[in-house]
N, CA, C and O atoms as a Maestro MAE file, in Angstrom:
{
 s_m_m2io_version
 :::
 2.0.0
}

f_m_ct {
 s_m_title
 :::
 protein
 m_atom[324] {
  # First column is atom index #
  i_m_mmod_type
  r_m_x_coord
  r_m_y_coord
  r_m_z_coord
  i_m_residue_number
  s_m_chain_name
  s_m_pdb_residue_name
  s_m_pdb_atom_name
  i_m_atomic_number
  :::
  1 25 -3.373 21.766 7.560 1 A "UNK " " N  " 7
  2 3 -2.822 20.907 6.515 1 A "UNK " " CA " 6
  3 2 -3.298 19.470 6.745 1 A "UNK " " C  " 6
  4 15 -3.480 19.001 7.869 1 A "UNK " " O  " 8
  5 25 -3.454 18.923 5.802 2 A "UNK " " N  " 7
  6 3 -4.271 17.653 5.948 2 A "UNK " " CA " 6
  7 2 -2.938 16.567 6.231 2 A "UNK " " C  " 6
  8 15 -1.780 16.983 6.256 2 A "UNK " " O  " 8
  9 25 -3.287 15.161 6.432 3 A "UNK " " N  " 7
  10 3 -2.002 14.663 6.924 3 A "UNK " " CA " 6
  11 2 -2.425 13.359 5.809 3 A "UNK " " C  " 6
  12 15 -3.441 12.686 5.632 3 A "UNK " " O  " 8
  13 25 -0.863 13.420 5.094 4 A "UNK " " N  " 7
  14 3 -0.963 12.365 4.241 4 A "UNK " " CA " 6
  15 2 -0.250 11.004 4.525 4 A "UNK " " C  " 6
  16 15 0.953 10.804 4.690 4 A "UNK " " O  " 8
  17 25 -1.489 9.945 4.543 5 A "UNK " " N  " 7
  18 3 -1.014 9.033 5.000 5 A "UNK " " CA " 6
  19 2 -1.019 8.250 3.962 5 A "UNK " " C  " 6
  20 15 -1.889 8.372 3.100 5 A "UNK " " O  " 8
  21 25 0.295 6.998 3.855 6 A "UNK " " N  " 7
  22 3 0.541 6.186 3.151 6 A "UNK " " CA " 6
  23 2 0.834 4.665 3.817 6 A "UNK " " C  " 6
  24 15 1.285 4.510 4.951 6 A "UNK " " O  " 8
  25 25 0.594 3.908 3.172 7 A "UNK " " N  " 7
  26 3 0.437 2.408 3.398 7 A "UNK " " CA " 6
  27 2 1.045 1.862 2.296 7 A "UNK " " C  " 6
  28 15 1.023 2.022 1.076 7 A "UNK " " O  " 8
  29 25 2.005 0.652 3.708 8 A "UNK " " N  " 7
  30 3 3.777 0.107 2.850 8 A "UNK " " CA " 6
  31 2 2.904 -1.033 2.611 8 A "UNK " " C  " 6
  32 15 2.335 -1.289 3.672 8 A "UNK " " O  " 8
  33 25 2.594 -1.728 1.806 9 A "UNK " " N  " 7
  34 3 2.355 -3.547 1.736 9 A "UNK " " CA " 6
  35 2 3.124 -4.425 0.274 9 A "UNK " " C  " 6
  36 15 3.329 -4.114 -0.899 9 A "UNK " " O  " 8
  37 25 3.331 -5.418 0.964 10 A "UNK " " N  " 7
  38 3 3.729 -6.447 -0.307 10 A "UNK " " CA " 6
  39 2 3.350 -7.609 0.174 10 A "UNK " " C  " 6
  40 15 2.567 -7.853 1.092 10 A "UNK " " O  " 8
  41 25 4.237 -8.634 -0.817 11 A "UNK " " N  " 7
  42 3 4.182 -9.992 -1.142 11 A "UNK " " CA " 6
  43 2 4.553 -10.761 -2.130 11 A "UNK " " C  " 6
  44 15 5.546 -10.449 -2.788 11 A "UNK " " O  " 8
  45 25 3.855 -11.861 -2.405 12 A "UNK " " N  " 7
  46 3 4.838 -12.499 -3.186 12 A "UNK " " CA " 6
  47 2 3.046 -12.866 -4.681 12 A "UNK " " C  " 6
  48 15 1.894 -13.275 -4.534 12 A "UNK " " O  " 8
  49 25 3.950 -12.359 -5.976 13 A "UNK " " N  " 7
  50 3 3.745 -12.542 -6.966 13 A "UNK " " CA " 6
  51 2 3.261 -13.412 -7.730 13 A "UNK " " C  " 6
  52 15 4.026 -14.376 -7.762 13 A "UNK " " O  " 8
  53 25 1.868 -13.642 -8.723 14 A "UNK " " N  " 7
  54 3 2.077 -14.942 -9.228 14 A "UNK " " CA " 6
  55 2 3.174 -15.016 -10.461 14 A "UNK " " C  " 6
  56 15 3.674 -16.108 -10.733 14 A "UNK " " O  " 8
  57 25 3.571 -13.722 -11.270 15 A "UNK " " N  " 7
  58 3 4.460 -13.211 -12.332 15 A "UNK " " CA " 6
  59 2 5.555 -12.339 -11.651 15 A "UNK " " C  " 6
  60 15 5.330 -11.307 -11.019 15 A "UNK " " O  " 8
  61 25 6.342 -12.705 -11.793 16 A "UNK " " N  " 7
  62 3 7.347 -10.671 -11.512 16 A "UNK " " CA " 6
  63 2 7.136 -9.842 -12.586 16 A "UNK " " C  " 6
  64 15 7.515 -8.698 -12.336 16 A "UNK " " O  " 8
  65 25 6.726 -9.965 -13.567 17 A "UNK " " N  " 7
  66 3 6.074 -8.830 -14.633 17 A "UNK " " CA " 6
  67 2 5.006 -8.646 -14.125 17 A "UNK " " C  " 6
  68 15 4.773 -7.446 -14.270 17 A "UNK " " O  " 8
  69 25 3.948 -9.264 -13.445 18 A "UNK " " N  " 7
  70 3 2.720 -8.865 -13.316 18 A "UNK " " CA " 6
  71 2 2.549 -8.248 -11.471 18 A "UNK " " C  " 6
  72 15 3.356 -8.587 -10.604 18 A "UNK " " O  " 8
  73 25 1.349 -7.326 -11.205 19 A "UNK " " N  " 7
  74 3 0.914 -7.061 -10.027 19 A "UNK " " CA " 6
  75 2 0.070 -7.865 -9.348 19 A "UNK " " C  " 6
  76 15 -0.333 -7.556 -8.227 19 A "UNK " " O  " 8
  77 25 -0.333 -9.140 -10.047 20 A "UNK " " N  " 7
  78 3 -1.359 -10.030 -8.953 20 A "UNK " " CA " 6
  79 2 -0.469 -10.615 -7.713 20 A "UNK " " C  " 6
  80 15 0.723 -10.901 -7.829 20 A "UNK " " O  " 8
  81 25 -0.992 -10.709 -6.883 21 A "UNK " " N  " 7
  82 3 -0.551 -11.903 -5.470 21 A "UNK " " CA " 6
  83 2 -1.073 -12.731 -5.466 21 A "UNK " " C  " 6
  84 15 -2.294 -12.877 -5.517 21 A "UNK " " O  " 8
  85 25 -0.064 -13.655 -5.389 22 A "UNK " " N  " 7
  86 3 -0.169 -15.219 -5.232 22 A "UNK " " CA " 6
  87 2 -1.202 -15.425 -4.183 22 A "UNK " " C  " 6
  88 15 -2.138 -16.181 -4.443 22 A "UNK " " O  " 8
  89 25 -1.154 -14.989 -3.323 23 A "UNK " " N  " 7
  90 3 -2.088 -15.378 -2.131 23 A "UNK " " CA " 6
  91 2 -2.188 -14.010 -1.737 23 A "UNK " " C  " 6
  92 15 -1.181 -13.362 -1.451 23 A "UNK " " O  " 8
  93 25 -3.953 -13.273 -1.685 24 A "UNK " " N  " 7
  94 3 -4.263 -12.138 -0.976 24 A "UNK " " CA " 6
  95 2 -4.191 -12.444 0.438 24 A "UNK " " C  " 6
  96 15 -3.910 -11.389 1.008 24 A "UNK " " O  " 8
  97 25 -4.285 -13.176 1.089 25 A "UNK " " N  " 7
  98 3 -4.627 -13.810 2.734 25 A "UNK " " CA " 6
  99 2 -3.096 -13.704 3.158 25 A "UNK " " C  " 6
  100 15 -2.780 -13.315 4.282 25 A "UNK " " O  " 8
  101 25 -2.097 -14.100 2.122 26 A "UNK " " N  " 7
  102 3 -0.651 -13.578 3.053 26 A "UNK " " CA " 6
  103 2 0.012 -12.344 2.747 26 A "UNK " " C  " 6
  104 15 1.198 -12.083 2.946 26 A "UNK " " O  " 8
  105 25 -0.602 -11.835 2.396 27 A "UNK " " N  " 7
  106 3 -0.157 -10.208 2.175 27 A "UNK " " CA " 6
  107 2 -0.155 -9.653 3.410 27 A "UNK " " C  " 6
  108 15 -1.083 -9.395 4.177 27 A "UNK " " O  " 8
  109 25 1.870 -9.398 3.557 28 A "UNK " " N  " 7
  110 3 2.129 -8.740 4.306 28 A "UNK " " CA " 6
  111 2 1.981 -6.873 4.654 28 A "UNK " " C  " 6
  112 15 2.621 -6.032 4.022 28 A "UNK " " O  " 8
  113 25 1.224 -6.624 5.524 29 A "UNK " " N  " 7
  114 3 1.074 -5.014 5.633 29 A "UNK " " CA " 6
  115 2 2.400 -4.578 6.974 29 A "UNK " " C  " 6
  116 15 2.642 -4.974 8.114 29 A "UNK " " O  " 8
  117 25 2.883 -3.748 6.201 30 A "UNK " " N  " 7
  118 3 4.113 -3.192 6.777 30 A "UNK " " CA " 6
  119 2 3.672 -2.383 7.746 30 A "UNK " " C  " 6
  120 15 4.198 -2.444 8.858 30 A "UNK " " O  " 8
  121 25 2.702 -1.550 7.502 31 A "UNK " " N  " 7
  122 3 2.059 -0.558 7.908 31 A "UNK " " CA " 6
  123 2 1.894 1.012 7.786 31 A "UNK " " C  " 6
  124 15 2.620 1.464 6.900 31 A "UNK " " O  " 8
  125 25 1.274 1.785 8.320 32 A "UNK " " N  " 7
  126 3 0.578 3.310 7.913 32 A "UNK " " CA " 6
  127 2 0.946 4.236 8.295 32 A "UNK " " C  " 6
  128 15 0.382 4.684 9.293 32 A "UNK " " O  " 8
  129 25 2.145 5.038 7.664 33 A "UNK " " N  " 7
  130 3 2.920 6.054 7.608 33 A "UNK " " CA " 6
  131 2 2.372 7.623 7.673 33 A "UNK " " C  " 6
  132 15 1.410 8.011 7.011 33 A "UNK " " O  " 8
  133 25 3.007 8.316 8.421 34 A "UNK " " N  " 7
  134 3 2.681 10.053 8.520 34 A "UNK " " CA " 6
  135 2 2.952 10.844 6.971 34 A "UNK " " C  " 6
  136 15 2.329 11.663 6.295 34 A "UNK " " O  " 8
  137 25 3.958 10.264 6.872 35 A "UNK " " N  " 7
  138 3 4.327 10.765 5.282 35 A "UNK " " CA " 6
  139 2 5.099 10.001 4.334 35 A "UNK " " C  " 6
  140 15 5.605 9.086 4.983 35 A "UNK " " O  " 8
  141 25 5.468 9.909 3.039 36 A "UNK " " N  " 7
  142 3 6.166 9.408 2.385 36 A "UNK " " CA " 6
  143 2 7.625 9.431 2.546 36 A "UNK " " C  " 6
  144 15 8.177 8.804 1.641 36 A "UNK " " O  " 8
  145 25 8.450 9.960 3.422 37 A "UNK " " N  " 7
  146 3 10.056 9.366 3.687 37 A "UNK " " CA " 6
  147 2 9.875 8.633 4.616 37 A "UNK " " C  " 6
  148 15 10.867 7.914 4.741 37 A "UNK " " O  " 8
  149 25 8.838 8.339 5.637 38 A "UNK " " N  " 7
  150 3 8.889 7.334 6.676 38 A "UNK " " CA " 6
  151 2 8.631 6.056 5.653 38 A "UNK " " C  " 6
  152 15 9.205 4.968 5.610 38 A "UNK " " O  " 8
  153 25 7.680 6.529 4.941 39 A "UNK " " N  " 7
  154 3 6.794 4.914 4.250 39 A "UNK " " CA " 6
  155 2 8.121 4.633 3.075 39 A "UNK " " C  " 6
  156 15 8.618 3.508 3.123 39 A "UNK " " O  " 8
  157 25 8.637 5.530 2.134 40 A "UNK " " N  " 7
  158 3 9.916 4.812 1.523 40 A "UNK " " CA " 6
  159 2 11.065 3.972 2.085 40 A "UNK " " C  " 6
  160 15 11.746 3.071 1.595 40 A "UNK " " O  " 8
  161 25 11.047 4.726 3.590 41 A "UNK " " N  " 7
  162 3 12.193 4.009 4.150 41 A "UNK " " CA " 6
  163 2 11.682 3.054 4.371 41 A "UNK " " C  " 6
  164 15 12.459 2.198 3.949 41 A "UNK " " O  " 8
  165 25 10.657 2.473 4.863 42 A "UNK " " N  " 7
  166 3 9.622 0.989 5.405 42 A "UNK " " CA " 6
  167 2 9.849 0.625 4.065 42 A "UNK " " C  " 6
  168 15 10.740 -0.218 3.961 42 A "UNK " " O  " 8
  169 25 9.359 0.967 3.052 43 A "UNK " " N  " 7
  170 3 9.484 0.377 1.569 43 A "UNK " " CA " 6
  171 2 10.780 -0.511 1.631 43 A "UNK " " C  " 6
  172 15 10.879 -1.686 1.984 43 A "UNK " " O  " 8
  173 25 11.986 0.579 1.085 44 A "UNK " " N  " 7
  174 3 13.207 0.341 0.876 44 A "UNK " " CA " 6
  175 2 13.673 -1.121 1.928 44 A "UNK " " C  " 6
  176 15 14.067 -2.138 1.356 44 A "UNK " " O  " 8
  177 25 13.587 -1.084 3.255 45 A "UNK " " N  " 7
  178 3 13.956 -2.144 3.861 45 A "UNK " " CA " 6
  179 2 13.719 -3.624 3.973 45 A "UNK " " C  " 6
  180 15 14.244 -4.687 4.305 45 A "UNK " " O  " 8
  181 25 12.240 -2.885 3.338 46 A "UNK " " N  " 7
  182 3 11.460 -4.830 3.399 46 A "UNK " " CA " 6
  183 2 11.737 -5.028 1.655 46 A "UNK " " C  " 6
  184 15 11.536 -6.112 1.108 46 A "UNK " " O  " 8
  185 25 12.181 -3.911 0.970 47 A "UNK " " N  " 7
  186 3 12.289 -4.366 -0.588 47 A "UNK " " CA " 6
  187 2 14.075 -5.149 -0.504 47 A "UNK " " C  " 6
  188 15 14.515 -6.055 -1.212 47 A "UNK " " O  " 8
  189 25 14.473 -4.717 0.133 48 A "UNK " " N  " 7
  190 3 15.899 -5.095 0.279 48 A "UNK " " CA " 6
  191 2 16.125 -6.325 1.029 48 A "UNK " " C  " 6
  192 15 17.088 -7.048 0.774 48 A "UNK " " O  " 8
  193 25 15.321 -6.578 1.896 49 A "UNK " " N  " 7
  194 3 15.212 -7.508 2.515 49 A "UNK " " CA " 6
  195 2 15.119 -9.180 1.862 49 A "UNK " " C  " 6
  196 15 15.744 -10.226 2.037 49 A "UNK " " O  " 8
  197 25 13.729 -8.637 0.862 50 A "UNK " " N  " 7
  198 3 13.113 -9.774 0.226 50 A "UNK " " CA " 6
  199 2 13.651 -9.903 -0.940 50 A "UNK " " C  " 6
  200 15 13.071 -10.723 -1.651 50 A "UNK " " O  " 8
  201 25 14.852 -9.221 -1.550 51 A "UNK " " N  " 7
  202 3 15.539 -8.778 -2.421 51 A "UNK " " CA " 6
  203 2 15.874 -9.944 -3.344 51 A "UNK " " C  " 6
  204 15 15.943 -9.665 -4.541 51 A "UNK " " O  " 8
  205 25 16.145 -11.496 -2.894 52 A "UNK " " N  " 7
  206 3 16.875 -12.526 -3.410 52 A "UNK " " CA " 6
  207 2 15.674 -13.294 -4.327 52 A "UNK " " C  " 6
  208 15 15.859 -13.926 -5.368 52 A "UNK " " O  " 8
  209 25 14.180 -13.012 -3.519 53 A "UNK " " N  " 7
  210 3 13.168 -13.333 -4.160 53 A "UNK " " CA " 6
  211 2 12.229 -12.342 -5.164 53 A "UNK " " C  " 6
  212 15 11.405 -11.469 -4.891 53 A "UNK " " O  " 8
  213 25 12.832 -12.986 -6.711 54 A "UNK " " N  " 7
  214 3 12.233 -11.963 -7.489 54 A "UNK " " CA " 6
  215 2 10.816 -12.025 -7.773 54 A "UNK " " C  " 6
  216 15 10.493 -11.410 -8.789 54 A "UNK " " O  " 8
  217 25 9.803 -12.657 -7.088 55 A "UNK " " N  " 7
  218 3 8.300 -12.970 -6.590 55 A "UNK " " CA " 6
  219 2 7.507 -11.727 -6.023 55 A "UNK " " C  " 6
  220 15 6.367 -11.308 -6.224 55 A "UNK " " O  " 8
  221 25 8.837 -11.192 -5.028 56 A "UNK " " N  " 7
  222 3 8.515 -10.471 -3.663 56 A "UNK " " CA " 6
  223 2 8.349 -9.297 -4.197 56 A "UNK " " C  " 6
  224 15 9.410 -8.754 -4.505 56 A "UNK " " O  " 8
  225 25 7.071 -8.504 -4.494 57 A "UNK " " N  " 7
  226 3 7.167 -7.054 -4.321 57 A "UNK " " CA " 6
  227 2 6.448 -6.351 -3.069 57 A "UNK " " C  " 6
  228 15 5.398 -6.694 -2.525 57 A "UNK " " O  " 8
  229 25 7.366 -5.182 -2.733 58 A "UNK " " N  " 7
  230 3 6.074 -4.470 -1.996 58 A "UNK " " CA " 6
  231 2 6.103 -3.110 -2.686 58 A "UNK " " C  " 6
  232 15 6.863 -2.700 -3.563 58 A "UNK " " O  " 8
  233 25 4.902 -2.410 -1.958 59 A "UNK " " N  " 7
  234 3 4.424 -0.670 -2.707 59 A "UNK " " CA " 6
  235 2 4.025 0.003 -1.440 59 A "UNK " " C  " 6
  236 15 3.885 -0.242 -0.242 59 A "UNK " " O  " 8
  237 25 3.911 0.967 -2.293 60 A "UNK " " N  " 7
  238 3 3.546 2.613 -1.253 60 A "UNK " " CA " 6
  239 2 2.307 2.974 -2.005 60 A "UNK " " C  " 6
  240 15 2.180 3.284 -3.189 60 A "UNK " " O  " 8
  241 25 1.337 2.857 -0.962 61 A "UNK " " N  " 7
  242 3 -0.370 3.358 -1.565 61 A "UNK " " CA " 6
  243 2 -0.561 4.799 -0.587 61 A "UNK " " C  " 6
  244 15 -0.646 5.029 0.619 61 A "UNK " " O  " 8
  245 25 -0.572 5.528 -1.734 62 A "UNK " " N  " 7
  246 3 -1.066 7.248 -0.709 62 A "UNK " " CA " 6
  247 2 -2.357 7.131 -0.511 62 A "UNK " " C  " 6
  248 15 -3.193 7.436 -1.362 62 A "UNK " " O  " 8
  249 25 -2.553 6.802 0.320 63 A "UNK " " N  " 7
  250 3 -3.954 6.788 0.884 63 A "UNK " " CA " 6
  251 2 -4.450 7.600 0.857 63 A "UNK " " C  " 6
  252 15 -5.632 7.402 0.577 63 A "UNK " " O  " 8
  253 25 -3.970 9.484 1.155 64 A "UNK " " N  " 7
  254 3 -4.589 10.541 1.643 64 A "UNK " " CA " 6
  255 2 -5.065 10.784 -0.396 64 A "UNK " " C  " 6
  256 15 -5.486 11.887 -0.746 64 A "UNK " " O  " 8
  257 25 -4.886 9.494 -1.593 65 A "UNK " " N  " 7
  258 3 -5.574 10.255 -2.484 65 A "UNK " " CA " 6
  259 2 -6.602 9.622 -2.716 65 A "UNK " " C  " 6
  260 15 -7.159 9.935 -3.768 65 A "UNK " " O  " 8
  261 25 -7.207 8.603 -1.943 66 A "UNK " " N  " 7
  262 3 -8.098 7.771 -2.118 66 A "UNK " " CA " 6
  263 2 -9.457 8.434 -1.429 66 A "UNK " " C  " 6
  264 15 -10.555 7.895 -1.567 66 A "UNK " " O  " 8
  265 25 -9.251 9.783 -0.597 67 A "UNK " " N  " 7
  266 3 -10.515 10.518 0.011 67 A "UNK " " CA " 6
  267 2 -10.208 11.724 -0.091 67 A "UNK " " C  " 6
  268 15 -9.157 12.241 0.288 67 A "UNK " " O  " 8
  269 25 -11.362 12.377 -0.754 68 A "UNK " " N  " 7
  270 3 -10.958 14.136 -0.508 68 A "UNK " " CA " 6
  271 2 -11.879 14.460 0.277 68 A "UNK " " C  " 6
  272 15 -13.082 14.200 0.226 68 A "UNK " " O  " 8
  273 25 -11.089 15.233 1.256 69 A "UNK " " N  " 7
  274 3 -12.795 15.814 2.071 69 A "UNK " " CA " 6
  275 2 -13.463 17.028 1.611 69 A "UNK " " C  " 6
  276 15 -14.205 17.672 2.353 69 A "UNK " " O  " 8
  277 25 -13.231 17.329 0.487 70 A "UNK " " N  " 7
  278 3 -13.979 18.372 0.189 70 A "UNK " " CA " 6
  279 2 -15.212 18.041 -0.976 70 A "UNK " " C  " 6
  280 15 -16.182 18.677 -1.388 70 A "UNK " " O  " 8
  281 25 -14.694 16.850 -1.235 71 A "UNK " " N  " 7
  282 3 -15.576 16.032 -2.475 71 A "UNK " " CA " 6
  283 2 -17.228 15.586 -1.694 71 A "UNK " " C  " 6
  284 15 -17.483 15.504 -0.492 71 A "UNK " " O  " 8
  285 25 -17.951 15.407 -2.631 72 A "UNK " " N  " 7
  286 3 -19.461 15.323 -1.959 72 A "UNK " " CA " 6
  287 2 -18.684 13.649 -2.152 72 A "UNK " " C  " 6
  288 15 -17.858 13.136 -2.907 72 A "UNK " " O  " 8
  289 25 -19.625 13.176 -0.829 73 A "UNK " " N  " 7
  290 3 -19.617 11.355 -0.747 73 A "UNK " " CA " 6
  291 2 -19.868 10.963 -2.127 73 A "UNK " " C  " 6
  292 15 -20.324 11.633 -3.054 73 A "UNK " " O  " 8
  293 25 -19.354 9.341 -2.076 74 A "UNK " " N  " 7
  294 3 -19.692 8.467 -3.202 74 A "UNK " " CA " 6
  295 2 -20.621 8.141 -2.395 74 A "UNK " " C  " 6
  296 15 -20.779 8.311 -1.186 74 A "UNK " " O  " 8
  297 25 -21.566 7.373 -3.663 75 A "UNK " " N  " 7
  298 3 -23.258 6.476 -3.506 75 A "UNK " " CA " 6
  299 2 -22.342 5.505 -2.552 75 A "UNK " " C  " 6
  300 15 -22.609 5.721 -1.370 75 A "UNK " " O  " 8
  301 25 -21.510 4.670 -2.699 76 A "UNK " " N  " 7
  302 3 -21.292 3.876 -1.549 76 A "UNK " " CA " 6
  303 2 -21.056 4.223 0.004 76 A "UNK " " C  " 6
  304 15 -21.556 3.610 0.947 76 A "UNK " " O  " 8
  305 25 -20.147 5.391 0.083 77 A "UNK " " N  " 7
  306 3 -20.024 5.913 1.234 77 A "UNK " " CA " 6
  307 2 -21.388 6.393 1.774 77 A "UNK " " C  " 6
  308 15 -21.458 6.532 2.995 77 A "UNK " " O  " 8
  309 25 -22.676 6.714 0.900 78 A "UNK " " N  " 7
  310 3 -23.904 7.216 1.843 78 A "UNK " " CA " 6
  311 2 -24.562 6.179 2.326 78 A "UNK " " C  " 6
  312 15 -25.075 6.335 3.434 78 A "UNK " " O  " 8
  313 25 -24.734 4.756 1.585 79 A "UNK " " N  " 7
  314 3 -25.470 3.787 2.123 79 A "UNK " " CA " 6
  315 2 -25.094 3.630 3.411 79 A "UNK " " C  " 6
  316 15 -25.996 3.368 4.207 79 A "UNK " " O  " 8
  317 25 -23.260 3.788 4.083 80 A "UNK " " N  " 7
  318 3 -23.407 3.299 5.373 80 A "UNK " " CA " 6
  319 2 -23.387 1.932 5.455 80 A "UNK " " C  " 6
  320 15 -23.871 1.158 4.629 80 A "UNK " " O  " 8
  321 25 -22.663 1.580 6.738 81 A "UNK " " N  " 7
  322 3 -22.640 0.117 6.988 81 A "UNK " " CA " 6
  323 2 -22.483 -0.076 8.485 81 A "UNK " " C  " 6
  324 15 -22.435 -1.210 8.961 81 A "UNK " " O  " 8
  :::
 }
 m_bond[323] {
  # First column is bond index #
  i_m_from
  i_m_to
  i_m_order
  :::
  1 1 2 1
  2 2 3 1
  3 3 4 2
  4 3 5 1
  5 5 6 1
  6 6 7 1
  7 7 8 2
  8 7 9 1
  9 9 10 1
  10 10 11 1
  11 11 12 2
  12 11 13 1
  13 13 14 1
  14 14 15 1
  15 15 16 2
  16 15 17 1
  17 17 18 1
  18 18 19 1
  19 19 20 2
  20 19 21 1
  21 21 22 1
  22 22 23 1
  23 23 24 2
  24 23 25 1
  25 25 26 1
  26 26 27 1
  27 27 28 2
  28 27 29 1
  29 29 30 1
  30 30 31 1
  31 31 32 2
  32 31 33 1
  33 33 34 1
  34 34 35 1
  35 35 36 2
  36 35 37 1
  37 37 38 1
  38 38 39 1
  39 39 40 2
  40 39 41 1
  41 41 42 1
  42 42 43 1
  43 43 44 2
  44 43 45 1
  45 45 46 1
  46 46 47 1
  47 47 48 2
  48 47 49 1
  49 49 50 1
  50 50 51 1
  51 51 52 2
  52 51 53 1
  53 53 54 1
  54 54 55 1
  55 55 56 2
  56 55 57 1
  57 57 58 1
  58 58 59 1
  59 59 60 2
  60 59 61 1
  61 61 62 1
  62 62 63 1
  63 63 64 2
  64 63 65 1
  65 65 66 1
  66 66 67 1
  67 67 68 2
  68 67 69 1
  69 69 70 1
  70 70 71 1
  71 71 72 2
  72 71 73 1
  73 73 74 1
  74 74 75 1
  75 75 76 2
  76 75 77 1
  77 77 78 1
  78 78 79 1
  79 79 80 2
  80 79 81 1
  81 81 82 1
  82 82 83 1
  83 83 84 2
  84 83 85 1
  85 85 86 1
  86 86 87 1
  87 87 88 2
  88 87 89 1
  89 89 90 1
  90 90 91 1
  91 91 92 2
  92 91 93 1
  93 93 94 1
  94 94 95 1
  95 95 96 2
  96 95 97 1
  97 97 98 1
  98 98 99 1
  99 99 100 2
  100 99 101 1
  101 101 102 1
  102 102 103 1
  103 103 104 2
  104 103 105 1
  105 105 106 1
  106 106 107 1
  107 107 108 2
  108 107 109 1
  109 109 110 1
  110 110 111 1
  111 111 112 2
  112 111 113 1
  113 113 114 1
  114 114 115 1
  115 115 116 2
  116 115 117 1
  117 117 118 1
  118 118 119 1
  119 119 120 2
  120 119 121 1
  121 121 122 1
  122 122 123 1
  123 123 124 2
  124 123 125 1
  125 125 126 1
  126 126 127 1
  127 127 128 2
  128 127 129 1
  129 129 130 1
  130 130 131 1
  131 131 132 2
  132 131 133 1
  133 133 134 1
  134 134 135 1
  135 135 136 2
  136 135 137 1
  137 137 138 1
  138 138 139 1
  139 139 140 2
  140 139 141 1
  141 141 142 1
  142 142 143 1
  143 143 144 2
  144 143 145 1
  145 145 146 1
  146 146 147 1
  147 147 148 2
  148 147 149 1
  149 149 150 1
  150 150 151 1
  151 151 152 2
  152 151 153 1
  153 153 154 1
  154 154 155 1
  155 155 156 2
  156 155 157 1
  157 157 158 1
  158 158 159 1
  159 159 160 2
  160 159 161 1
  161 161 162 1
  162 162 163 1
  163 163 164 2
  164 163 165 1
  165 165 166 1
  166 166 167 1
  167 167 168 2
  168 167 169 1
  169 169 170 1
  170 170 171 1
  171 171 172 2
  172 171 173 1
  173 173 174 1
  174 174 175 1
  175 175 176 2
  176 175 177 1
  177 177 178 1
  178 178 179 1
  179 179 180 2
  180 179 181 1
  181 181 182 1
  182 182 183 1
  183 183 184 2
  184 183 185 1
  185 185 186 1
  186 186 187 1
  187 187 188 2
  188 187 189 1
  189 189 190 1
  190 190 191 1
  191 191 192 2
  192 191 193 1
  193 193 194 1
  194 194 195 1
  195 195 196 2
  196 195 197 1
  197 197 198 1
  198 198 199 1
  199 199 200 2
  200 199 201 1
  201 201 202 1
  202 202 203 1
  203 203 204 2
  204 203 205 1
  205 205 206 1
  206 206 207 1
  207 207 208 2
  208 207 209 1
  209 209 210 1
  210 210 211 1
  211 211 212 2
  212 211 213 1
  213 213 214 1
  214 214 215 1
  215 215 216 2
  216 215 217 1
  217 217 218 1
  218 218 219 1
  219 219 220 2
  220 219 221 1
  221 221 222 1
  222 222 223 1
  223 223 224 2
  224 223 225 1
  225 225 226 1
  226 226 227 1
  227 227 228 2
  228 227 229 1
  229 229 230 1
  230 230 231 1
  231 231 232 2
  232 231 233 1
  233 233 234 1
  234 234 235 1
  235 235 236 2
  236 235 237 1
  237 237 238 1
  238 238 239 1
  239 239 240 2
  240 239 241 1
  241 241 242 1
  242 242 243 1
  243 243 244 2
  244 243 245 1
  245 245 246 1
  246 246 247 1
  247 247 248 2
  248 247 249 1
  249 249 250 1
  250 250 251 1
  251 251 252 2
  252 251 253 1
  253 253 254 1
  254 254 255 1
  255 255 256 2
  256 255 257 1
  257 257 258 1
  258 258 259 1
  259 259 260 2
  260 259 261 1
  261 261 262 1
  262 262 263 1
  263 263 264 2
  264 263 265 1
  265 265 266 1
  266 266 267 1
  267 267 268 2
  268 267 269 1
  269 269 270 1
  270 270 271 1
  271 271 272 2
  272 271 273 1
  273 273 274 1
  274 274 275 1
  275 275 276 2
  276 275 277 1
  277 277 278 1
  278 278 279 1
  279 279 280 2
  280 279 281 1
  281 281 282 1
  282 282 283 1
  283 283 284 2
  284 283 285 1
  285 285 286 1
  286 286 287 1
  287 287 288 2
  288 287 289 1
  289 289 290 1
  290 290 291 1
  291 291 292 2
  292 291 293 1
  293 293 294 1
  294 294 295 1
  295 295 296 2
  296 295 297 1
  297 297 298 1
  298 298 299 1
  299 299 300 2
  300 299 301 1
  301 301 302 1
  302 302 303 1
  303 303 304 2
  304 303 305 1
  305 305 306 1
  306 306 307 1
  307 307 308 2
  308 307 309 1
  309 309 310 1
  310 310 311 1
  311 311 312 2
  312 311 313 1
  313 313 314 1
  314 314 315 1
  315 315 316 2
  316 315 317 1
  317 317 318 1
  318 318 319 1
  319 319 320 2
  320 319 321 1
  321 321 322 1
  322 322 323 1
  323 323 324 2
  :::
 }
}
């Protein structure tokens, strides 16, 4: 079974309607979870936390859908770096 990992991050908003960050350079990373009830609970705490500031969002990015290993590489992944 493949292991799905997810990544908690937020910050602070230039809109609270909108998803841009005010500043990419202070974007806080919570960090990279085994599965999604570890990474909600990381969610939930720092969302509760920052709760008073309606600026502050954070999210849950499933990482494990951003690569399939069964998919042939993208042109970027073959160039290599």
């Amino acid at each position: 079974m493949p292991q799905r990992l997810h990544l908690v991050f937020g910050g602070e908003l230039v809109d609270p309607s909108s998803n841009v960050f005010r500043d990419v350079d202070d974007i806080h990373i919570v960090g990279m979870f085994p599965d999604y009830a570890s990474a909600y609970n990381a969610w939930k705490s720092e969302a509760q936390r920052t709760v008073d500031n309606a600026h502050m969002r954070y999210y849950i990015a499933h990482i494990h859908r951003l690569r399939d290993e069964e998919a042939e590489a993208s042109s970027t992944e073959e160039l290599g770096t």
